[in-house]
C-alpha positions as CSV (number, residue, x, y, z in Angstrom):
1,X,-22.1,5.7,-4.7
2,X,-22.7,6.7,-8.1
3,X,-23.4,4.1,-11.7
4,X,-20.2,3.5,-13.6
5,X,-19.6,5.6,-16.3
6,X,-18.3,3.8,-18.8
7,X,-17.3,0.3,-19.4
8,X,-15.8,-1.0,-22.6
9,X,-14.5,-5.1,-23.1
10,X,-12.7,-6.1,-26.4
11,X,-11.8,-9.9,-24.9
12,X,-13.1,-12.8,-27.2
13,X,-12.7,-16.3,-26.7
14,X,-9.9,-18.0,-24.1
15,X,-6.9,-16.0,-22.6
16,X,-3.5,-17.9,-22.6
17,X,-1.5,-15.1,-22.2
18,X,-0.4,-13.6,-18.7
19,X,-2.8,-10.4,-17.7
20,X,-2.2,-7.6,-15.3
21,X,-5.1,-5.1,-13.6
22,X,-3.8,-1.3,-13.2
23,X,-6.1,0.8,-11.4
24,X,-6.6,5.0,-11.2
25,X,-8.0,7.0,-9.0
26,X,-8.4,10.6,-10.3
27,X,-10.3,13.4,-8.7
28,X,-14.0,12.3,-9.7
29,X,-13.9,8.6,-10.3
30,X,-12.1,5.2,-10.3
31,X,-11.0,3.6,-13.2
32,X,-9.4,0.1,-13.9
33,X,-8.4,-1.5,-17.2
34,X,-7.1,-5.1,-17.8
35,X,-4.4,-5.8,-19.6
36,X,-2.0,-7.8,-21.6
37,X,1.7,-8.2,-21.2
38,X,2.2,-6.1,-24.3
39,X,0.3,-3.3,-22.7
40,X,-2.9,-3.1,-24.7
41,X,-6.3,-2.5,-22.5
42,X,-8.4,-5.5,-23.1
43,X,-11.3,-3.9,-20.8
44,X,-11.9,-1.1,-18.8
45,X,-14.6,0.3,-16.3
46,X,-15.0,3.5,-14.6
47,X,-17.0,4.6,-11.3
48,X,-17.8,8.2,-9.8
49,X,-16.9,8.8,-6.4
50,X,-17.7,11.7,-4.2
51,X,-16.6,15.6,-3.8
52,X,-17.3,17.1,-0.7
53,X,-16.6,21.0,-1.0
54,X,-18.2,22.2,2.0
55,X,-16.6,25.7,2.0
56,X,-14.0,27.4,0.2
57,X,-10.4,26.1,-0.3
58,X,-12.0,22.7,1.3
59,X,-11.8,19.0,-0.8
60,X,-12.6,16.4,1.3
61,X,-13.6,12.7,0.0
62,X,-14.4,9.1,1.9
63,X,-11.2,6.4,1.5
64,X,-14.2,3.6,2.1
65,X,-16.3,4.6,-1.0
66,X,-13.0,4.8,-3.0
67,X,-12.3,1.3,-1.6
68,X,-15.4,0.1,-2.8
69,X,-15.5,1.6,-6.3
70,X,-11.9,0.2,-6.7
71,X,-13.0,-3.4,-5.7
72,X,-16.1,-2.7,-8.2
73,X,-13.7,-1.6,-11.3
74,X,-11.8,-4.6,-10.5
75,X,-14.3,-7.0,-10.1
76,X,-15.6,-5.8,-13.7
77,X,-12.7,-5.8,-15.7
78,X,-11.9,-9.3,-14.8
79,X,-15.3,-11.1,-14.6
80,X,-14.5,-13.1,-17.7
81,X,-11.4,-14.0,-17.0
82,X,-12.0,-17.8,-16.2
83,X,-8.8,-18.4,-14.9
84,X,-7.7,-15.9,-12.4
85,X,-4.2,-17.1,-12.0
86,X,-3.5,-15.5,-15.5
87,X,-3.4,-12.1,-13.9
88,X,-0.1,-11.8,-12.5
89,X,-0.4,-8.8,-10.7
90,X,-2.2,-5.3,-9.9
91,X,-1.0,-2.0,-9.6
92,X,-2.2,1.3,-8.2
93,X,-2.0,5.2,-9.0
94,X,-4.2,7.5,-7.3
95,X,-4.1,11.7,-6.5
96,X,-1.8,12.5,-3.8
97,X,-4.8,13.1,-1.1
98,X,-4.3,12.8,2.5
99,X,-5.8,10.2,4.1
100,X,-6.4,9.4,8.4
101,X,-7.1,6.3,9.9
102,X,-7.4,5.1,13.4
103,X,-4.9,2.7,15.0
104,X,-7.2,0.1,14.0
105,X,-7.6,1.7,10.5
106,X,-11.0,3.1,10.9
107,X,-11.9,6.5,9.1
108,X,-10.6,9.6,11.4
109,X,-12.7,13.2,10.5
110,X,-11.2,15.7,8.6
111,X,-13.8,18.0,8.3
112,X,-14.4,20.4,10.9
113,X,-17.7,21.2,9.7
114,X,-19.2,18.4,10.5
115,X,-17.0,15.7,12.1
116,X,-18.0,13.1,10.2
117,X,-15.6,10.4,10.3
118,X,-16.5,9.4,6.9
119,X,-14.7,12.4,5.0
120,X,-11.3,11.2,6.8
121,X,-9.5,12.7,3.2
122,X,-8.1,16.2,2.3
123,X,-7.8,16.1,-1.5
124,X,-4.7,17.2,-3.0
125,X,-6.5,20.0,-4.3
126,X,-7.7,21.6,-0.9
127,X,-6.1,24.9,0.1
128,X,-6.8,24.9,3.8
129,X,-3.3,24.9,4.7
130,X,-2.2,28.0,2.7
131,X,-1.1,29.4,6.3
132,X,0.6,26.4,7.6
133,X,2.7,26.3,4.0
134,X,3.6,30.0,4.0
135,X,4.8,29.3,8.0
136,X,6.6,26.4,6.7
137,X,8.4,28.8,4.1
138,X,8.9,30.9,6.2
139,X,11.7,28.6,8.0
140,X,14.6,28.8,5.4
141,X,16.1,24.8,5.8
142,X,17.7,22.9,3.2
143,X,14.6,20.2,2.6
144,X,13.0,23.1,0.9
145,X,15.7,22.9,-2.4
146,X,14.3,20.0,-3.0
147,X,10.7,21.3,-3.8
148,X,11.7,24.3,-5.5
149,X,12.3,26.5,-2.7
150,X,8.6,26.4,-1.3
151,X,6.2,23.5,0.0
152,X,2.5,24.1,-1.6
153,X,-0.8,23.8,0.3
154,X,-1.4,20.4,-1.9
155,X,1.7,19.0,-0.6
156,X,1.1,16.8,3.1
157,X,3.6,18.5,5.3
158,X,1.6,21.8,5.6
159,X,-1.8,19.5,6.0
160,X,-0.4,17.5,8.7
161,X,0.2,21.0,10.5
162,X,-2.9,22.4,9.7
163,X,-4.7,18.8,11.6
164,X,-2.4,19.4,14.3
165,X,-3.3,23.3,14.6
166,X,-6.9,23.0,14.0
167,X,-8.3,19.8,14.7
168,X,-6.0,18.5,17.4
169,X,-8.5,15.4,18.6
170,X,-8.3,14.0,14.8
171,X,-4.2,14.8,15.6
172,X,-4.3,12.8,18.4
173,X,-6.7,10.0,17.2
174,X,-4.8,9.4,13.7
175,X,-3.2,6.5,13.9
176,X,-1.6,6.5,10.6
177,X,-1.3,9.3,7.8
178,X,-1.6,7.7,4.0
179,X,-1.3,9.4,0.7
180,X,-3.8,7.5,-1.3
181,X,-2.1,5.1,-3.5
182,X,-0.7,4.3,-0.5
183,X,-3.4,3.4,1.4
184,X,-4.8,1.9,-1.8
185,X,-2.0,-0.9,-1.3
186,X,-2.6,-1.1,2.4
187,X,-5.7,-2.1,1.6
188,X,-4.8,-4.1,-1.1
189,X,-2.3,-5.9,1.7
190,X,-2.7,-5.2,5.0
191,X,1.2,-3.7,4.8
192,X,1.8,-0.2,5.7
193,X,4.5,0.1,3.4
194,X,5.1,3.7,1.0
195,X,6.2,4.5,-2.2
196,X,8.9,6.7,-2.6
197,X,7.2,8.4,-5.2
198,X,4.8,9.4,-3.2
199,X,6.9,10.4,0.1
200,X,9.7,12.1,-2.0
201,X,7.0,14.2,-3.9
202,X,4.8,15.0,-1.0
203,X,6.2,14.8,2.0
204,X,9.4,16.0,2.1
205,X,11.1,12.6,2.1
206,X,14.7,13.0,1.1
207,X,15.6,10.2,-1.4
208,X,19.2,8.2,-1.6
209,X,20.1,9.9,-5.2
210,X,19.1,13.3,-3.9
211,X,21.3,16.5,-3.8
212,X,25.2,16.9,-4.2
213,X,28.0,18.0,-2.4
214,X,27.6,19.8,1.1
215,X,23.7,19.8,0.2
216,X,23.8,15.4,-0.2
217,X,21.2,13.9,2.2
218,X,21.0,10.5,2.9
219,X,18.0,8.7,3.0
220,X,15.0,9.2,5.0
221,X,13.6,12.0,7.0
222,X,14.9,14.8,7.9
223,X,14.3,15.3,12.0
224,X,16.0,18.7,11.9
225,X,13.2,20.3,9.7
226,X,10.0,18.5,11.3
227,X,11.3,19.9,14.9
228,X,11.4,23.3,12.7
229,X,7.9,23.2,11.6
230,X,6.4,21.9,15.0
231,X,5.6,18.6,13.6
232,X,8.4,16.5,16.3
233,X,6.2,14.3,17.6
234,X,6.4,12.3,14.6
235,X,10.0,12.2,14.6
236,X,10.0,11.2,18.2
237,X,7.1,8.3,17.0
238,X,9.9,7.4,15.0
239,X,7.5,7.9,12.0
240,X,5.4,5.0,12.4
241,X,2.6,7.7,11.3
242,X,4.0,8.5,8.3
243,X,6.2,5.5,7.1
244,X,8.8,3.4,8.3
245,X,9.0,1.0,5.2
246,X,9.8,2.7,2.1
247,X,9.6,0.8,-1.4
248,X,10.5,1.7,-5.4
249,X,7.4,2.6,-7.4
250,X,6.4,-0.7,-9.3
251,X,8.3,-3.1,-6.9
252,X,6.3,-6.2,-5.4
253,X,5.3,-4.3,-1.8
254,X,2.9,-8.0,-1.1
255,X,0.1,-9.9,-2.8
256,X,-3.5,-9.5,-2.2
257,X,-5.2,-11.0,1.5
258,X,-8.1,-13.1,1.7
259,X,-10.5,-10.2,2.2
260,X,-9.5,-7.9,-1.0
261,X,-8.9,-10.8,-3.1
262,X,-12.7,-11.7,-2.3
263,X,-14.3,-8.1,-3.0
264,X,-12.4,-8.3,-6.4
265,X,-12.9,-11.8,-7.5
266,X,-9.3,-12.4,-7.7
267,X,-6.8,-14.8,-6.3
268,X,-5.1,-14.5,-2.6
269,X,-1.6,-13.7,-2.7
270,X,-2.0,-11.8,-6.3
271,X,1.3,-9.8,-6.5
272,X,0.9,-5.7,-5.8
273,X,3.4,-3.0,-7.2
274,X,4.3,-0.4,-4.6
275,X,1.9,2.8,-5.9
276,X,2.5,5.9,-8.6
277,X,0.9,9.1,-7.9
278,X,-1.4,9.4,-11.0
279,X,0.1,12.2,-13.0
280,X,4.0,10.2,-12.0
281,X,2.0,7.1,-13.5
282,X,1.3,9.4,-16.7
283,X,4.6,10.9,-16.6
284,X,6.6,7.3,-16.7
285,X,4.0,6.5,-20.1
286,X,4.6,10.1,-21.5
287,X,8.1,10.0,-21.3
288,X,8.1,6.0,-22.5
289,X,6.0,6.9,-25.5
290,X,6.8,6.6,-28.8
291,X,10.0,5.8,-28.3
292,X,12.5,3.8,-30.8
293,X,15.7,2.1,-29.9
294,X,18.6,4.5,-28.6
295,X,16.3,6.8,-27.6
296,X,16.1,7.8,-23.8
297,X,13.5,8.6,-21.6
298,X,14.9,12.2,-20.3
299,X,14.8,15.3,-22.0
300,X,10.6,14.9,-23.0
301,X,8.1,17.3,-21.5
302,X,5.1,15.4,-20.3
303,X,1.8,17.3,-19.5
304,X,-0.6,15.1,-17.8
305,X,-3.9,16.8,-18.0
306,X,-7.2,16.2,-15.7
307,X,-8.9,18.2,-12.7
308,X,-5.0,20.3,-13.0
309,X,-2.6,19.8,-15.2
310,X,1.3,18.5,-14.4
311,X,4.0,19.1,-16.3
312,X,6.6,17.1,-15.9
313,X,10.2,16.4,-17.0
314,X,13.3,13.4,-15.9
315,X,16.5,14.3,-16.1
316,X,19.5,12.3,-15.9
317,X,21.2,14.1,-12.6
318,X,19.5,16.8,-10.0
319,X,18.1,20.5,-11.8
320,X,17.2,23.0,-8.9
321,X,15.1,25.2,-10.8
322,X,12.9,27.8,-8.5
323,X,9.3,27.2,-8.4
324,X,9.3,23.9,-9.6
325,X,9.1,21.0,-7.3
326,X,11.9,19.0,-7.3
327,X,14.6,17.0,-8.2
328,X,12.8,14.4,-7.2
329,X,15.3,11.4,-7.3
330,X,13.9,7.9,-7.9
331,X,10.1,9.1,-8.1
332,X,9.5,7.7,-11.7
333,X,12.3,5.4,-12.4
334,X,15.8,4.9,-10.5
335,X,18.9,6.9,-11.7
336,X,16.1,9.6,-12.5
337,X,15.2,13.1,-11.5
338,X,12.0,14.6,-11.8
339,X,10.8,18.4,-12.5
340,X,7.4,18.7,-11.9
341,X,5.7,22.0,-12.1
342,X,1.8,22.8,-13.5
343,X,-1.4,24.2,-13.2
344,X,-3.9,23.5,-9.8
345,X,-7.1,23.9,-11.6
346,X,-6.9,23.6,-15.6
347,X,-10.1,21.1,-16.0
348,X,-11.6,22.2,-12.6
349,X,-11.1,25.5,-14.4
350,X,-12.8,24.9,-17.6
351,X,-15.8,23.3,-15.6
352,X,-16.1,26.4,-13.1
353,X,-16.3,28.5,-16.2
354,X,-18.9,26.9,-17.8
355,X,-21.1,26.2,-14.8
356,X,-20.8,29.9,-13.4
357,X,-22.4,30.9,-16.7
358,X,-26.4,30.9,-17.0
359,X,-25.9,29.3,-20.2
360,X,-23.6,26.4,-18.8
361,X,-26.2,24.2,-17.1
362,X,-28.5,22.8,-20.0
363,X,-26.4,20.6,-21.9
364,X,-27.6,20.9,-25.2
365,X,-26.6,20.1,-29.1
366,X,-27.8,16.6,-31.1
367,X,-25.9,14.4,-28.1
368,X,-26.6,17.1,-25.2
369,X,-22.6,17.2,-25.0
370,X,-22.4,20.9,-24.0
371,X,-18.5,20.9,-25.7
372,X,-19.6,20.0,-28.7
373,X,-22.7,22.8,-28.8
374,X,-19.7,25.5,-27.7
375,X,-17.4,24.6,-30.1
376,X,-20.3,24.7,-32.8
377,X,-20.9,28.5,-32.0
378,X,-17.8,29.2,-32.1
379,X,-17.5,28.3,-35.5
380,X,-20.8,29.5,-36.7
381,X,-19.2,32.8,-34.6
382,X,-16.3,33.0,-36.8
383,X,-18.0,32.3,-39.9
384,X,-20.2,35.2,-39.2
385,X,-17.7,37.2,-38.6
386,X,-15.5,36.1,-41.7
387,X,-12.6,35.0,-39.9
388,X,-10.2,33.1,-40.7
389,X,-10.0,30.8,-37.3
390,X,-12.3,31.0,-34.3
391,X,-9.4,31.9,-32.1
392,X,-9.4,35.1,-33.3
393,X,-13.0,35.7,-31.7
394,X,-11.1,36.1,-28.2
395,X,-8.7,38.8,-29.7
396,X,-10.8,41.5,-27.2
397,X,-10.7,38.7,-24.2
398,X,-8.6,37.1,-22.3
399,X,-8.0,35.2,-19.1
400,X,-5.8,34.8,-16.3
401,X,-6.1,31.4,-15.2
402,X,-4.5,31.2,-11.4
403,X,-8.0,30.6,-10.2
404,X,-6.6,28.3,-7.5
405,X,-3.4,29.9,-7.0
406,X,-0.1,29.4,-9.1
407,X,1.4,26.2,-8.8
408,X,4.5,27.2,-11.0
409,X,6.8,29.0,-11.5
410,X,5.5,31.5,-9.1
411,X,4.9,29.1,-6.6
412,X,1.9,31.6,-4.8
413,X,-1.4,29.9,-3.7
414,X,-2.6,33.0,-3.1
415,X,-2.4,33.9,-6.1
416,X,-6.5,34.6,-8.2
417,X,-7.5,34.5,-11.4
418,X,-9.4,37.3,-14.2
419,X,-11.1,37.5,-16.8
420,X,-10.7,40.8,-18.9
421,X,-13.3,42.0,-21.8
422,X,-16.7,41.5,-20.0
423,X,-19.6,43.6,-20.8
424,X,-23.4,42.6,-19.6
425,X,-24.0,40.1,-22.6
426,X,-25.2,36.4,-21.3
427,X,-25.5,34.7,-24.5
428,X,-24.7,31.9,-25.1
429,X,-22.4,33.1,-27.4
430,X,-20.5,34.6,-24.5
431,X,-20.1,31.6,-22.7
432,X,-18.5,30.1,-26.0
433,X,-16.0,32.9,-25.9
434,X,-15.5,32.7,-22.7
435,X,-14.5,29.0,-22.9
436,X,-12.4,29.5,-25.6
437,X,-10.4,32.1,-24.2
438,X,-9.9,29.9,-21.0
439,X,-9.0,27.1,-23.2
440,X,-6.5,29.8,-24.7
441,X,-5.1,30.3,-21.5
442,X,-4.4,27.2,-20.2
443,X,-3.1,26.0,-23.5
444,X,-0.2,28.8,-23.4
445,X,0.8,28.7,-19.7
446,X,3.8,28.6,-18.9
447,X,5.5,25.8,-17.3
């Protein structure tokens, strides 16, 4: 497992106040901060964690070395904390990956290239199921409204299908199917226990507050559309697989056991918040930022940038709205409904770009940050040119940036990307363009 990144601490002297831990777990790494009870970060830390990509469309990662970097984050954050009863309690986000674990909770394989039990998680970002989601659509049903009209490969319905299809002893061994933050709190507390911001988004869990009229669907799953889709045996496992026990984002799902409270030098019995997805988790303090009294939380466009970017809107009742995932009710915040539509590769994007280039792989500039070094040609580009802004150096190029399929509002993973205005030049200065016209792109996609 790979150093931390980056660690930063601004405590000084005794804590009297009451502290909290919140820990994310994006694509590439782990980070945890400590806080106050006013919200401000008193020390963070970050740690890489592992990619495997061992073919196209295909993200796997390892839940233990996740584990381990979490425990590490949290261990550092609250190392000077003297008194560990001042942090009242922990909470997790995380990407909404799959993850397999054995009856006993043991890593299950979900790589077929080389069974290793170790990569027992298929990232959110993974398109292997791209068949399995356009069978799925292909079976009009009225759980499909509430994602926009299609599932997506990232989502865990067609993923479960594709295990069962194409991997069927890792079908038959899985004793329980997590997203992430889930199994982040399972670990956290030995309860099997989901968020309903991760089952309502993900897995086509049909919330209390969601739909109207003849279309209203009372809690829980829907047995009519797994039959459909040839996932009934976890119906008839009366979903022990796939949750039983479903809890509000942020409400008290237990407190820490003996064992995790030891790997992060905190306190047994520490009080854990049922999970967020990360970009929900970013969405709640988009949409709560800023504001002054009177004002609400709905009507605010979040985008919630990283490896992809989500954009994300709460409402105050259910918007069906094509090719956007939702209404999600209850996802963020109760009496809510999330839109949440996006981009599957914006930073993954930007970072293909640059390392496909023969110019992308150096580094470079005073501090070897390879950003900075672009964004210096491109201003020594425009000057040279006698412009009066460096976007107008891309006025010949442009980019199409579905280079992982459209997540919205065309709602097509099979859709690709393009760049148009090549020629033969590998400059440098054509890999500054380059980015800049993919930062261009992303910047003015539409919702």
């Amino acid at each position: 497992m790979s150093t931390a990144a980056r660690t930063t601490n601004k405590m000084s002297g005794k804590v009297d106040e009451d502290l909290y831990v919140g820990v994310d777990v994006g694509s590439g790494s782990v980070r945890a901060a400590l806080v106050d009870g006013r919200g401000r970060a008193i020390h963070t830390h970050t740690h890489t964690i592992t990619i495997a990509n061992p073919q196209q469309d295909y993200y796997e990662q390892d839940s233990e070395e996740i584990w381990q970097a979490v425990c590490v984050c949290v261990k550092a954050v609250t190392k000077e904390v003297e008194d560990k009863s001042k942090i009242r309690g922990i909470g997790f986000d995380a990407t909404c990956s799959l993850v397999v674990v054995a009856p006993d909770f043991t890593p299950v394989s979900v790589s077929p290239s080389t069974g290793e039990d170790r990569f027992n998680i298929i990232m959110w970002m993974d398109h292997r199921a791209s068949g399995e989601a356009d069978f799925i659509n292909s079976h009009p049903h009225k759980v499909l409204s509430f994602v926009g009209g299609k599932v997506s490969p990232e989502m865990q319905t067609p993923k479960l299908l594709w295990l069962k299809k194409h991997m069927t002893s890792t079908w038959v061994k899985a004793g329980h199917f997590f997203d992430l933050p889930d199994y982040l709190t399972f670990k956290a507390t030995g309860s099997t226990s989901r968020s309903l911001c991760s089952l309502t988004c993900k897995w086509t869990y049909l919330s209390e507050q969601v739909g109207t009229g003849d279309e209203s669907q009372s809690e829980g799953w829907d047995e009519e559309f797994f039959r459909l889709i040839g996932l009934e045996d976890l119906a008839e496992e009366n979903w022990v697989r796939i949750g039983q026990e479903v809890r509000a984002p942020g409400e008290r799902c237990g407190g820490l056991t003996h064992t995790a409270a030891h790997m992060m030098g905190l306190c047994t019995h520490t009080p854990v918040a049922a999970s967020f997805i990360d970009a929900h988790a970013g969405c709640l303090a988009l949409a709560a930022a800023g504001l002054t009294d009177g004002q609400v939380l709905t009507g605010r466009l979040g985008l919630i940038c990283g490896t992809s970017t989500c954009h994300m809107a709460l409402s105050p009742g259910p918007i069906e709205v094509p090719g956007v995932w939702g209404p999600y009710g209850g996802a963020v915040l109760p009496s809510t409904y999330l839109a949440e539509g996006g981009i599957s590769a914006s930073g993954a994007l930007v970072d293909h770009i640059i390392r496909g280039h023969p110019c992308g792989g150096g580094g470079g500039g005073s501090d070897g940050n390879i950003y900075k070094r672009l964004e210096e040609c491109l201003e020594e580009e425009a000057r040279r040119e006698k412009l009066s802004s460096p976007s107008l150096l891309t006025r010949h190029l442009h980019v199409y940036p579905d280079f992982h399929g459209n997540r919205s509002p065309l709602a097509d993973s099979h859709m690709t990307g393009m760049v148009c205005g090549l020629n033969l030049d590998l400059s440098e200065r054509s890999l500054a363009l380059t980015y800049l016209a993919t930062l261009q792109a992303l910047a003015g996609w539409r919702c």
